[in-house]
Backbone as JSON, one array per atom type, in Angstrom:
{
  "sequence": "XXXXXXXXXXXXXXXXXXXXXXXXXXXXXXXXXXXXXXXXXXXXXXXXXXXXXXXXXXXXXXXXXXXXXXXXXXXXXXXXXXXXXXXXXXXXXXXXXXXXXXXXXXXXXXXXXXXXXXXXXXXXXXXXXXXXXXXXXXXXXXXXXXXXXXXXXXXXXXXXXXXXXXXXXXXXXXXXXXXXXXXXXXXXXXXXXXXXXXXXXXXXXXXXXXXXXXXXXXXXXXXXXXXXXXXXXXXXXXXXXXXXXXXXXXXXXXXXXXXXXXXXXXXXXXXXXXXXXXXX",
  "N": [[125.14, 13.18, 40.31], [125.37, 9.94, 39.02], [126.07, 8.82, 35.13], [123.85, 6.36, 34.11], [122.09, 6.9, 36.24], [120.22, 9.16, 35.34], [119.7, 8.56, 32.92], [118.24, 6.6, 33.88], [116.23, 7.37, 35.09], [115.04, 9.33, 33.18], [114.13, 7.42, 31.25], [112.52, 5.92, 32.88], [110.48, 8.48, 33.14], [110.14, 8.28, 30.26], [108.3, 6.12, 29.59], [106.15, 6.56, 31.82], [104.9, 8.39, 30.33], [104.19, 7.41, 27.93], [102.16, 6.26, 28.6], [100.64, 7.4, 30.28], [99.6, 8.92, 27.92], [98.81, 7.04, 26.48], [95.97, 5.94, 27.92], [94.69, 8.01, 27.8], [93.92, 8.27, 25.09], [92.08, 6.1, 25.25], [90.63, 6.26, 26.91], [87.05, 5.69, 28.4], [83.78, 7.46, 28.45], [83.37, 7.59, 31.28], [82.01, 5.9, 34.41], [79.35, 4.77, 33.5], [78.36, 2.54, 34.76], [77.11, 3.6, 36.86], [75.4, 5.21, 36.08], [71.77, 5.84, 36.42], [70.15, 5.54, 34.22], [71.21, 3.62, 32.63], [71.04, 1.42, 33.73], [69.67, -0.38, 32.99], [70.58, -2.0, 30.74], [72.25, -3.48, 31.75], [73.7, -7.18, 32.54], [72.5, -8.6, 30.72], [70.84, -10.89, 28.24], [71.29, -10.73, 24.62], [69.57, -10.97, 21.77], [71.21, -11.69, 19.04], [70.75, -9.76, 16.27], [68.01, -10.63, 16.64], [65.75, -13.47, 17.12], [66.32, -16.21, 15.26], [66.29, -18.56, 12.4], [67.43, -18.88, 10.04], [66.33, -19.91, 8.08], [63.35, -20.69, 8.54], [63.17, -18.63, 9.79], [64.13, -15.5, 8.96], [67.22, -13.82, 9.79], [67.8, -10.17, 11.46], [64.69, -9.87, 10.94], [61.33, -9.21, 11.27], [59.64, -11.3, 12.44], [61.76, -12.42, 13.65], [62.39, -10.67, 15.4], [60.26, -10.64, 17.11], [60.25, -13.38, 18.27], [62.59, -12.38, 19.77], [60.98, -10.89, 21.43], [58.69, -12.43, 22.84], [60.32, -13.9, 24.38], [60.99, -12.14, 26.14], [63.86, -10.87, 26.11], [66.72, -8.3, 25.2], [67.4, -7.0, 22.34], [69.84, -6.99, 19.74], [69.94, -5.13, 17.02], [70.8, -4.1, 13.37], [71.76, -1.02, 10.91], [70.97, 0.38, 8.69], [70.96, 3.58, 6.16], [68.35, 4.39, 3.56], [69.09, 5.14, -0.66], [67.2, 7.03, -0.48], [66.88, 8.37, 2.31], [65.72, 7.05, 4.21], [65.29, 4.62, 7.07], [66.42, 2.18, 7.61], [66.25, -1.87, 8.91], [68.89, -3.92, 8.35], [71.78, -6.43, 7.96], [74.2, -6.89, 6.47], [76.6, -5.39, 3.86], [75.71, -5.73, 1.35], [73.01, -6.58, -0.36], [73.46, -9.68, -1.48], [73.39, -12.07, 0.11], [71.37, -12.17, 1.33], [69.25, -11.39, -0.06], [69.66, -12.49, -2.81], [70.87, -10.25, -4.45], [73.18, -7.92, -5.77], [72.99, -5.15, -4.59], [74.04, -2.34, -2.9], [72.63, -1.6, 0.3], [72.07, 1.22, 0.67], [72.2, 2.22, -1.6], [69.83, 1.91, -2.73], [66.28, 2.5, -2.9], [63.78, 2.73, -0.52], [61.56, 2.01, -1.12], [62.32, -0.3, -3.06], [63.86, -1.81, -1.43], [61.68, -2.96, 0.1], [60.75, -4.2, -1.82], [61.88, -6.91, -2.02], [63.09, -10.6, -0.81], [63.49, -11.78, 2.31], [65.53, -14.11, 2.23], [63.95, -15.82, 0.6], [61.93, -16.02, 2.04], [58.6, -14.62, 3.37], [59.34, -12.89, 4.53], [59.99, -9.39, 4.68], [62.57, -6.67, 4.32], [62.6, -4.79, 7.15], [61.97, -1.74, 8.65], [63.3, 0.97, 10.39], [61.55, 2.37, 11.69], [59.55, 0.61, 12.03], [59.96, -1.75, 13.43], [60.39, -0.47, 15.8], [57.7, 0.06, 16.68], [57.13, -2.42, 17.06], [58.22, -3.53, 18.68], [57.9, -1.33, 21.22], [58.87, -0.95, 23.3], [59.49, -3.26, 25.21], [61.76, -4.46, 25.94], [65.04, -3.8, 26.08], [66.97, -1.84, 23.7], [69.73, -2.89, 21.59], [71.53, -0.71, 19.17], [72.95, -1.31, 16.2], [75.13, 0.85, 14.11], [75.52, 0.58, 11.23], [78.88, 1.59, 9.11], [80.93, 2.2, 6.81], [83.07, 4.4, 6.45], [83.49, 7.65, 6.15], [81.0, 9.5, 6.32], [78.65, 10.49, 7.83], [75.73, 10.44, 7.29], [73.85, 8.69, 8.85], [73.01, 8.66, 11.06], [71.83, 11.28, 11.43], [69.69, 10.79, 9.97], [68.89, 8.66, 11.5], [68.49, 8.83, 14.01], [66.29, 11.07, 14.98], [64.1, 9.27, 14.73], [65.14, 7.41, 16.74], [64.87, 9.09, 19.22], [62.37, 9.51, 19.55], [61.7, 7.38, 20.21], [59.97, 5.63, 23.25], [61.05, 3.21, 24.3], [63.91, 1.73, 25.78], [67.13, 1.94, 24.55], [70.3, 1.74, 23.39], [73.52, 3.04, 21.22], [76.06, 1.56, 19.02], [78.91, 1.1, 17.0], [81.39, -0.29, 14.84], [82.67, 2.02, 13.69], [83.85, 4.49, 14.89], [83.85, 7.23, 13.92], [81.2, 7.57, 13.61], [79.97, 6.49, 15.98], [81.05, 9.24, 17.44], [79.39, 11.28, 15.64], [76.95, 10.72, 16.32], [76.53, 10.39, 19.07], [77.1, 13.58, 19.5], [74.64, 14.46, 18.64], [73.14, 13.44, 20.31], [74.01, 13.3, 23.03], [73.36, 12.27, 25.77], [72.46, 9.96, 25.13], [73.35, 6.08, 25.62], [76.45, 5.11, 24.04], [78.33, 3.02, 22.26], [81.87, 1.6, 21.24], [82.27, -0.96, 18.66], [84.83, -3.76, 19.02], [87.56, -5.93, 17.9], [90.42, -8.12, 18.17], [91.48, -7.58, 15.0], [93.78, -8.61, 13.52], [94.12, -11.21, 14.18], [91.08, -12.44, 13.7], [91.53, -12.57, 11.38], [91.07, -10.11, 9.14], [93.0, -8.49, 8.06], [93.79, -5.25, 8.34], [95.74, -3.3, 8.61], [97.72, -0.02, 10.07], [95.14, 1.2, 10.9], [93.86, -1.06, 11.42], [94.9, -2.21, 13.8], [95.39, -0.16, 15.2], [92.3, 0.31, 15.93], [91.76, -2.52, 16.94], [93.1, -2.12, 18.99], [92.17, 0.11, 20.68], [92.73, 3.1, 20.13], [91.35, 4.88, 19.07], [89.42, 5.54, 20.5], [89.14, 7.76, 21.76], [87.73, 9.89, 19.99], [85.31, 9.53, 20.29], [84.49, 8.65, 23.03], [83.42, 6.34, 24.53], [80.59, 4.41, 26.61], [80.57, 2.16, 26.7], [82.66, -1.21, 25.71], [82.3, -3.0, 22.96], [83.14, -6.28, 22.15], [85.13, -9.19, 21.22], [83.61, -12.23, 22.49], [85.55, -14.26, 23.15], [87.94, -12.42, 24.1], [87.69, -11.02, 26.6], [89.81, -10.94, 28.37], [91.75, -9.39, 27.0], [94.57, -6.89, 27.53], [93.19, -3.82, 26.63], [90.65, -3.54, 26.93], [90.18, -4.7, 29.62], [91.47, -2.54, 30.72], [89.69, -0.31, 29.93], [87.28, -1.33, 31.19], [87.72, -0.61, 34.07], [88.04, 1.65, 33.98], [85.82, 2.72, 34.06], [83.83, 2.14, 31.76], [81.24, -0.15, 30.43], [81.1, -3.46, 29.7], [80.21, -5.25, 26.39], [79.89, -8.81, 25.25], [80.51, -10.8, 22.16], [80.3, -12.91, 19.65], [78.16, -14.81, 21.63], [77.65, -17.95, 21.25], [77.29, -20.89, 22.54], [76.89, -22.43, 25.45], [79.27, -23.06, 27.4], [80.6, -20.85, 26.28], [79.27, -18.77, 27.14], [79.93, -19.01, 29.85], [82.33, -18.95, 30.5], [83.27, -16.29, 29.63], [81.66, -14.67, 31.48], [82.77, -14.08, 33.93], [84.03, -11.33, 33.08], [82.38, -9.72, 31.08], [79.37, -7.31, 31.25], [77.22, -7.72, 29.67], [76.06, -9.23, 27.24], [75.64, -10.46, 23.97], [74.01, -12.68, 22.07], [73.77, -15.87, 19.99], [71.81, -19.01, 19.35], [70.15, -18.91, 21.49], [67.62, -19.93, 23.09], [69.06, -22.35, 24.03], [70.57, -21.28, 25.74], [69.49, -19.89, 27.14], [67.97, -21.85, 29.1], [70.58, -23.05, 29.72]],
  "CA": [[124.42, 11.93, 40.02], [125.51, 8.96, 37.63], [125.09, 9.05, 34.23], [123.24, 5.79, 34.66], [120.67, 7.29, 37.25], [119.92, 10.27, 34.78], [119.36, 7.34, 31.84], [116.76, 5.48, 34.06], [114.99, 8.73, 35.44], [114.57, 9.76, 31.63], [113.28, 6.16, 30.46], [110.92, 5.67, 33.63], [109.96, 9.46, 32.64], [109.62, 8.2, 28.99], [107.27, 4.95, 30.36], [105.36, 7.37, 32.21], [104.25, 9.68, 29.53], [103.69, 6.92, 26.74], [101.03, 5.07, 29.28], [99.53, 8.53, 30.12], [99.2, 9.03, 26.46], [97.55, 5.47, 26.1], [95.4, 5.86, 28.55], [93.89, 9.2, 27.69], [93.36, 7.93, 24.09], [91.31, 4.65, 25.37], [89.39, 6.39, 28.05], [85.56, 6.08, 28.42], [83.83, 8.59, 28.96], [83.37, 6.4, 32.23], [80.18, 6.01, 35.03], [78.3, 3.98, 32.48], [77.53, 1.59, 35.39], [76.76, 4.08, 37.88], [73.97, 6.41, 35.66], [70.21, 4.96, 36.81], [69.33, 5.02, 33.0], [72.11, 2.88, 31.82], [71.44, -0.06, 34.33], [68.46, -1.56, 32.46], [71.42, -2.32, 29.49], [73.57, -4.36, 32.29], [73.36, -8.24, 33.2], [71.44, -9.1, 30.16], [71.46, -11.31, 27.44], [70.7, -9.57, 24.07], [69.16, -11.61, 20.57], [71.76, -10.66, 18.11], [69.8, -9.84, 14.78], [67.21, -11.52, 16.93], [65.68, -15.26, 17.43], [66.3, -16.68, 14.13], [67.35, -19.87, 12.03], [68.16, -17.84, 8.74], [65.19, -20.92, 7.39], [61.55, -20.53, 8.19], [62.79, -17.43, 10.54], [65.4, -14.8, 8.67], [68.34, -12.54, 10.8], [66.97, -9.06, 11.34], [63.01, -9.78, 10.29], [60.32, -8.92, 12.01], [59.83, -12.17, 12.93], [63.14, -12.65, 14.6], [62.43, -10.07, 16.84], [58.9, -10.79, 17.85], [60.74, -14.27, 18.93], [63.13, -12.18, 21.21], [60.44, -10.13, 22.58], [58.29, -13.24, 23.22], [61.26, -14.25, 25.45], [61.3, -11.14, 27.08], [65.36, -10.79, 25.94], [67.07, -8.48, 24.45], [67.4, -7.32, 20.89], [70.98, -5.99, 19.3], [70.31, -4.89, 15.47], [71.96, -3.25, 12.69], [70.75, -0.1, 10.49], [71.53, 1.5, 7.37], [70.48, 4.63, 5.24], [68.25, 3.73, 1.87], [68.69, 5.97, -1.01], [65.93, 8.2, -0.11], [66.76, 8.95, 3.81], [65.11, 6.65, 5.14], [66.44, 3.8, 8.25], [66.19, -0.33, 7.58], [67.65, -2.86, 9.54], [69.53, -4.71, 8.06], [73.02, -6.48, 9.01], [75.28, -6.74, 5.74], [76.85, -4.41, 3.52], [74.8, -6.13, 0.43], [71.84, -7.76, -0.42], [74.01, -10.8, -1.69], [73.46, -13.24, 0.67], [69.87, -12.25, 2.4], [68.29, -11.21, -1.14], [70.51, -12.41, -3.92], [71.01, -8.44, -4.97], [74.33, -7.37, -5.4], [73.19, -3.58, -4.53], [73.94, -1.63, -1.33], [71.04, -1.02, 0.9], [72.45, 2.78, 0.56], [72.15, 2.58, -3.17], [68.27, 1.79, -3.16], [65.07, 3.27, -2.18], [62.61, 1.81, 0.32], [60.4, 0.83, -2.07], [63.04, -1.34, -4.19], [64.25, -2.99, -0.8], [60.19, -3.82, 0.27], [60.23, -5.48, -2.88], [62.89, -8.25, -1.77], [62.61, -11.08, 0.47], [64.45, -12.24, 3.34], [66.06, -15.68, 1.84], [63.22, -16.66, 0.0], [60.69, -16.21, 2.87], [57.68, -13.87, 3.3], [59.43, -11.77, 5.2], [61.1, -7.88, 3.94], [63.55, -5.34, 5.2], [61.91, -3.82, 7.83], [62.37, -0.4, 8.58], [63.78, 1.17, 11.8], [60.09, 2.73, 12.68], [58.13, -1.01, 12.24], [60.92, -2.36, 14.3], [60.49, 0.22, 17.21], [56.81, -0.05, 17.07], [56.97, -3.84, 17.34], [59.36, -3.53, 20.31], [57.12, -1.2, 21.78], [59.51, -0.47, 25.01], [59.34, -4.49, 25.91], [62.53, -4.94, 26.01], [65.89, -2.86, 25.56], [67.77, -2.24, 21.98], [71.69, -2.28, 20.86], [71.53, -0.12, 17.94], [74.34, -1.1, 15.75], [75.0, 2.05, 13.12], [76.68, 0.24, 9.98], [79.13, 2.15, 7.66], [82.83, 2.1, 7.09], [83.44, 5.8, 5.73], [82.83, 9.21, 7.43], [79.69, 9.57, 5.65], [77.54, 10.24, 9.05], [74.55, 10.65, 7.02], [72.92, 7.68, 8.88], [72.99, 9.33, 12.7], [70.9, 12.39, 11.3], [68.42, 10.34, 9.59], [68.26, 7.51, 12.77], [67.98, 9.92, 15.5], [64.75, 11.37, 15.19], [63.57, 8.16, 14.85], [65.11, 6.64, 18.2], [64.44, 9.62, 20.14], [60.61, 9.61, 19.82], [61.02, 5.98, 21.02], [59.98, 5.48, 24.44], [61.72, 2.24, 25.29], [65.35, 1.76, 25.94], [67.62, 1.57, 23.37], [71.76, 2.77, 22.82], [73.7, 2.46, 19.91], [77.08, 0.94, 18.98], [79.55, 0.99, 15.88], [82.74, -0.61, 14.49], [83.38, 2.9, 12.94], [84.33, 5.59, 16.28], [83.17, 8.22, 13.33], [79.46, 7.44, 13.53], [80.0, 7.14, 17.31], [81.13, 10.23, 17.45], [78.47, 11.92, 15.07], [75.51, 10.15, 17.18], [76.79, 11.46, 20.45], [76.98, 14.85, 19.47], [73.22, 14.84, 18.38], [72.15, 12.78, 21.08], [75.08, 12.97, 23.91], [72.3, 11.59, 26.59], [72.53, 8.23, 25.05], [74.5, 5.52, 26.23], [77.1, 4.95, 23.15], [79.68, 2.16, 22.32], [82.52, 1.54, 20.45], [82.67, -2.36, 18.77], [86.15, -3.96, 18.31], [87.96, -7.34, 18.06], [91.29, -8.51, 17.42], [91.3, -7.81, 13.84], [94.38, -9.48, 12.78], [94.15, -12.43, 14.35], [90.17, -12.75, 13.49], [91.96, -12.45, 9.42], [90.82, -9.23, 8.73], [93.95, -7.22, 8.2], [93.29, -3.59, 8.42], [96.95, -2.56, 8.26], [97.81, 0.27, 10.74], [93.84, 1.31, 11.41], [93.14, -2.03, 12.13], [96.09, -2.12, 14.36], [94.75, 1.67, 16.37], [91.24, 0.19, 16.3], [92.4, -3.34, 17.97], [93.81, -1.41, 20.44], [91.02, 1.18, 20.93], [93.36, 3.92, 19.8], [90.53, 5.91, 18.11], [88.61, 6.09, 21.79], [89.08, 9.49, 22.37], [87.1, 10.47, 18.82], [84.27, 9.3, 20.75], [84.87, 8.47, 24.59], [82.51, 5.38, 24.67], [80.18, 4.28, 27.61], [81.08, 0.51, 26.59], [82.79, -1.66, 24.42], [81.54, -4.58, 22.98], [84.17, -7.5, 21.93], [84.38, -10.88, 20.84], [83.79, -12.9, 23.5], [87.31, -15.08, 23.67], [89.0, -10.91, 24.02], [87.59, -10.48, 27.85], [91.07, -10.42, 29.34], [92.53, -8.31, 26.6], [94.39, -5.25, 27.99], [92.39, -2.38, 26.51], [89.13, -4.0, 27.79], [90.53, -4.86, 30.86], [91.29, -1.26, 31.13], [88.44, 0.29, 29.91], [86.28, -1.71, 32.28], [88.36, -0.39, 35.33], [87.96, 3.31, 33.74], [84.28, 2.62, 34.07], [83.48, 1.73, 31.01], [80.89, -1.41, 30.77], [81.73, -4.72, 28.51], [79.37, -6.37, 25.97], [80.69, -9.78, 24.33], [79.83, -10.54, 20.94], [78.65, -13.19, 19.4], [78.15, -15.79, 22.36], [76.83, -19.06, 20.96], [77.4, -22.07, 23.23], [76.41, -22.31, 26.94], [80.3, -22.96, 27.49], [81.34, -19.67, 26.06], [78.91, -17.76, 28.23], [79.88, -19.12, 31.32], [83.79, -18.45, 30.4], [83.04, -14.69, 29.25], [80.88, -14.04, 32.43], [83.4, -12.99, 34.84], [84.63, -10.32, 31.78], [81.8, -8.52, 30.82], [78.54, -6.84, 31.64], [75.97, -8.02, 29.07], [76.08, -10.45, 26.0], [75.33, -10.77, 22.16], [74.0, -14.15, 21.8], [72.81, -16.82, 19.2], [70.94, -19.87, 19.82], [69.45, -17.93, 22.99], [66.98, -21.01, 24.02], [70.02, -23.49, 24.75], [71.81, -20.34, 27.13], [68.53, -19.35, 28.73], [68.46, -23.41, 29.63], [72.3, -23.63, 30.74]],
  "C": [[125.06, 11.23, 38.83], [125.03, 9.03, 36.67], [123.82, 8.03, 34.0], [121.98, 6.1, 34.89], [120.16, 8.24, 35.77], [119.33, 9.32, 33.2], [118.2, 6.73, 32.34], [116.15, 6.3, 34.48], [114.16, 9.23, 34.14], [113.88, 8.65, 30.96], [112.26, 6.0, 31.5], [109.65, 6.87, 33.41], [108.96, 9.1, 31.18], [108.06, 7.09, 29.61], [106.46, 5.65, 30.59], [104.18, 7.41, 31.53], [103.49, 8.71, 28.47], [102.52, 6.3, 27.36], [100.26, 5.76, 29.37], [98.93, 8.85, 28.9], [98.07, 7.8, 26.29], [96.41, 5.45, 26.37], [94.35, 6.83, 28.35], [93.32, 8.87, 26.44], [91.93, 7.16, 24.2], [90.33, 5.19, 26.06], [88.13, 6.26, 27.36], [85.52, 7.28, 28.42], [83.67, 8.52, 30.49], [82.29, 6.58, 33.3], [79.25, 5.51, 34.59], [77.77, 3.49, 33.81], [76.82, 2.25, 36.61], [75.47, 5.41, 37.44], [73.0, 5.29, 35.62], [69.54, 4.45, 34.99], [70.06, 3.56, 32.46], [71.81, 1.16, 32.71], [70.3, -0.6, 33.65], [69.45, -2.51, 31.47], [72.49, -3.78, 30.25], [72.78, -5.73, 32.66], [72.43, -8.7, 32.31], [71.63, -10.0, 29.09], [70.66, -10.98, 26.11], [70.56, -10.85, 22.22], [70.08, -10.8, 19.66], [70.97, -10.9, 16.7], [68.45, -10.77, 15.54], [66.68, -12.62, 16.63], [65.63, -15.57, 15.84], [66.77, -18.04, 13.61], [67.7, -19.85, 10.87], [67.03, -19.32, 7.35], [64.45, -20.34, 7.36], [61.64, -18.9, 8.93], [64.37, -16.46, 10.06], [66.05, -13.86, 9.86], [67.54, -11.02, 10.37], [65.8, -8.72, 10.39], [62.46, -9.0, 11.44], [60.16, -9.85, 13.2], [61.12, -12.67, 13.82], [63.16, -11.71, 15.36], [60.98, -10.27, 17.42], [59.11, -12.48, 18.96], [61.54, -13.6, 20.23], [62.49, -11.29, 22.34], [59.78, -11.46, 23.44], [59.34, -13.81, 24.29], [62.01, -13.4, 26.38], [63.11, -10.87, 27.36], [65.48, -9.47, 25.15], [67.37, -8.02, 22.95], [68.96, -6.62, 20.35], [70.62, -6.5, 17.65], [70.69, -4.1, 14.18], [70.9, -2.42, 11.75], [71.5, 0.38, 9.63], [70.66, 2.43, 6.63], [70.24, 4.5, 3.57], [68.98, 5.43, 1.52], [67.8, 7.45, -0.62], [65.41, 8.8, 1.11], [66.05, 8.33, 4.54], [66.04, 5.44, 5.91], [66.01, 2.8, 7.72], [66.71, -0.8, 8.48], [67.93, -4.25, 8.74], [71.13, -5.06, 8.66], [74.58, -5.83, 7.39], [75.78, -5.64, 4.46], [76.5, -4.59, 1.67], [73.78, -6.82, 0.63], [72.24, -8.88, -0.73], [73.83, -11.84, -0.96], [72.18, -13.1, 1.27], [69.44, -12.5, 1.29], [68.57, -11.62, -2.53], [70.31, -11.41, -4.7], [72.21, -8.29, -4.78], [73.94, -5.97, -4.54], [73.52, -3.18, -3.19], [72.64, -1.2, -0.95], [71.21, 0.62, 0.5], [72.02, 3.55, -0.97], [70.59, 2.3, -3.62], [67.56, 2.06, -1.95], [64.4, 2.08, -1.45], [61.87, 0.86, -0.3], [61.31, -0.07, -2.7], [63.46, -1.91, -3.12], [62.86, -3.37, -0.05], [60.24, -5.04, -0.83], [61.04, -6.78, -2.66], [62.71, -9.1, -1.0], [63.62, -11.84, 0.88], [64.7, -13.76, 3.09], [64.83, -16.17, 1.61], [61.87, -16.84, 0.88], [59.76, -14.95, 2.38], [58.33, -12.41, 3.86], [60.5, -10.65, 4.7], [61.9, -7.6, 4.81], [62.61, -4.66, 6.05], [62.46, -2.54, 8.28], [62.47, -0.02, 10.19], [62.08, 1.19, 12.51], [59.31, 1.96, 13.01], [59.1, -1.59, 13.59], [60.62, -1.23, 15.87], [59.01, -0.05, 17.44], [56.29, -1.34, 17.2], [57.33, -4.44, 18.58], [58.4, -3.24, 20.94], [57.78, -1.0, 23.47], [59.84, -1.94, 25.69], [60.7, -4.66, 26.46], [63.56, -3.76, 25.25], [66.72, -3.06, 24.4], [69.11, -2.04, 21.94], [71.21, -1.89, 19.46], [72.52, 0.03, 17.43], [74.32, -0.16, 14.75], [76.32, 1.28, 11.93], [77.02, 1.94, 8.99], [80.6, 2.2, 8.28], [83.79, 3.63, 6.7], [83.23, 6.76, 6.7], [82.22, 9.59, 6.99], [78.79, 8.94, 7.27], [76.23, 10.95, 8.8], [73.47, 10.06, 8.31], [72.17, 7.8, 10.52], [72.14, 10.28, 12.71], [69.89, 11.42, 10.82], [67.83, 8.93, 10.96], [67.9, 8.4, 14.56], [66.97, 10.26, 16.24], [63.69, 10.65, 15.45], [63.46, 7.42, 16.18], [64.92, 7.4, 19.43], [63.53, 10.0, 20.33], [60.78, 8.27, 20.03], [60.74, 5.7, 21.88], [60.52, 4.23, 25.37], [63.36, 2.74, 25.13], [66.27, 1.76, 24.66], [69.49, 2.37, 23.64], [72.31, 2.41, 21.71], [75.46, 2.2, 19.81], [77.79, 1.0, 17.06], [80.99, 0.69, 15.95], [83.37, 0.82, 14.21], [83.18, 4.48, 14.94], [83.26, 7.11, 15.53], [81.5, 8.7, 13.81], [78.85, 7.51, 14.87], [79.75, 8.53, 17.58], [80.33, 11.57, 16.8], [76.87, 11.77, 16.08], [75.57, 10.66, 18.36], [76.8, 12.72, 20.38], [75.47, 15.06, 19.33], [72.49, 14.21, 19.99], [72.81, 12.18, 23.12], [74.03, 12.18, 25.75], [72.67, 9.82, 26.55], [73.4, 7.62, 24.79], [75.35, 5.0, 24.5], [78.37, 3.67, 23.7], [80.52, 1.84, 21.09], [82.9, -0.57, 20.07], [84.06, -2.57, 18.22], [86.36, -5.3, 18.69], [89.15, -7.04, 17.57], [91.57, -8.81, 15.96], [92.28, -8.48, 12.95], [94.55, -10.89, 13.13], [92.52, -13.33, 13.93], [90.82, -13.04, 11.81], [91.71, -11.32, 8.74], [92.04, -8.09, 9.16], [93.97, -5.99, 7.51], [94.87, -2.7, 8.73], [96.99, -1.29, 10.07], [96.34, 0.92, 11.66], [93.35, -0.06, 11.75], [93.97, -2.32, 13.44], [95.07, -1.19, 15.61], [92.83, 0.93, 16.71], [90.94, -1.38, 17.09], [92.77, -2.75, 19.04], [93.13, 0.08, 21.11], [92.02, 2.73, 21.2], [92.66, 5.03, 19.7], [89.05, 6.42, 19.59], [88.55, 7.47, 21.98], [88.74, 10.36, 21.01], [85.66, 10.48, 19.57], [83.46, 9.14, 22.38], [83.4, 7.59, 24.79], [82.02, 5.25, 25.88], [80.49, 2.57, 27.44], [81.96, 0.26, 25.63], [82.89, -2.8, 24.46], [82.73, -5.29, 22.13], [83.84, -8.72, 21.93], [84.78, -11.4, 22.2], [84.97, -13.97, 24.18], [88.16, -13.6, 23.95], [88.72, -10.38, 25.85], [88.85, -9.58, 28.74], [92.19, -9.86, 28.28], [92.4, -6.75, 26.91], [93.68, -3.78, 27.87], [91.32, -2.43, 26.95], [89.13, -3.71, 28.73], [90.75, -3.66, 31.51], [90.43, 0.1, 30.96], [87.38, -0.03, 30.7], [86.8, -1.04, 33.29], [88.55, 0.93, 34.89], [86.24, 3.63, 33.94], [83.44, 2.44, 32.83], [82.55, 0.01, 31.25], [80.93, -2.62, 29.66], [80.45, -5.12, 27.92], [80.05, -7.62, 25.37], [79.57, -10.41, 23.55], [80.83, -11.91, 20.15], [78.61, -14.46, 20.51], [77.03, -16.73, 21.59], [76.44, -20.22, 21.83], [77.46, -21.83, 24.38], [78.1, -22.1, 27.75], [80.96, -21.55, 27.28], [81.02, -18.84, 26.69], [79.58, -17.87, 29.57], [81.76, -19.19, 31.81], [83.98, -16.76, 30.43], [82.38, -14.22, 30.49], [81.41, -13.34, 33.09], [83.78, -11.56, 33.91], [83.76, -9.59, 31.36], [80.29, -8.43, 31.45], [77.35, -7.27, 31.06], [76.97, -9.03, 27.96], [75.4, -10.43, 25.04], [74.72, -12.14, 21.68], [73.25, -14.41, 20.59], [72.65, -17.62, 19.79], [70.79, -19.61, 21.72], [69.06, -19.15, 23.65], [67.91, -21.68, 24.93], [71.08, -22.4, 25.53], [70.87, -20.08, 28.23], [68.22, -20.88, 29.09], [69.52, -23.22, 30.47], [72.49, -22.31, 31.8]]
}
């Protein structure tokens, strides 16, 4: 044989192996769309931080979800670990902009984030357990699990909590870690991994933002979805995680236009101003 032939047998070889590699990294764990529990989660459109106008109605209140139950939608919201072991929801990684507080929710007790109020309104931090018993099963939850470290305190202390809940609910994180901690306690429930194009969104994350753009870090966790910004539908790792059986959310749909671009591409949806989508 030519040396030639023996050159392109060894590079289609190489090709091969690096795609098999890829591929095994990215996988789901896959069947999301085909387990009976998981289909309540599909074809829906989901209140992110629920119905709010950050005015008379703050992002993850009370009130902003009693709007997305009232509309029978819906709810995806975020959760962190006070001080003192207990769950909140909250979205950001200070009080700075809800409560003017520099502190981390992490760095204070329950009682010191009761005492704060949601941009100047009536309304507090509510706590995972008011929030489930407000829900009440009406309607199904995305449970996002904030934290950027491998500090998977926040999976042992939210657990107990969401598995005496009797409605629907799965949970979701930027960090694969926390994934991967929550599934082990709770491998039943449907899990997802969130990601976006992080250097082109501006957030350059160097070679981890790089591996987590490209759902590198999949196989820490082997997701049942993954949720993406909604202009990312027809990016390849999606595109091939959907077709591994994995199911799509897109994140944050605002404008009636963006839904009805993103539709063919994923399975459920993240939305703001909900009214003017459930209209269009």
């Amino acid at each position: 044989m030519e040396d030639w032939m023996f050159s392109l047998i060894a590079l289609a070889a190489a090709v091969v192996c690096v795609l098999g590699a890829y591929l095994c990294l990215i996988a789901p764990r896959g069947g999301a769309k085909k387990k009976k529990a998981y289909k309540i989660f599909l074809g829906r459109i989901y209140a992110h931080r629920g119905v709010y106008d950050n005015e008379r109605v703050p992002e993850n209140s009370l009130a902003a979800f009693r709007g997305a139950v009232s509309r029978r939608i819906g709810i995806e919201l975020d959760i962190h670990r006070t001080a003192d072991g207990e769950v909140v929801v909250f979205h950001d990684n200070t009080l700075a902009r809800m409560c003017r507080d520099s502190r981390r929710p992490e760095e204070m007790t329950l009682a010191q984030l009761k005492e704060c109020r949601l941009l100047g309104t009536a309304e507090t931090i509510p706590t995972l357990h008011e929030v489930l018993q407000l829900v009440n099963g009406r309607v199904p939850l995305i449970v996002e699990l904030k934290g950027e470290s491998g500090d998977t305190s926040l999976c042992d202390a939210a657990m107990p909590i969401l598995e005496n809940y009797r409605g629907a609910y799965c949970v979701e994180s930027f960090n694969p870690l926390l994934v991967r901690a929550y599934a082990k306690l709770a491998p039943h429930v449907m899990r997802g991994i969130l990601t976006t194009k992080y250097r082109k969104d501006g957030e350059k994350r160097g070679i981890l933002g790089w591996a987590l753009t490209n759902m590198l870090l999949n196989f820490l966790c082997r997701p049942d979805f993954v949720a993406v910004r909604h202009p990312y539908g027809i990016f390849l790792p999606v595109r091939l995680c959907r077709k591994m059986g994995a199911v799509t959310f897109a994140w944050t749909v605002k404008e009636v236009a963006e839904y009805r671009k993103a539709a063919p591409h994923f399975d459920g949806f993240i939305c703001e101003n909900v009214d003017e989508l459930l209209k269009g």
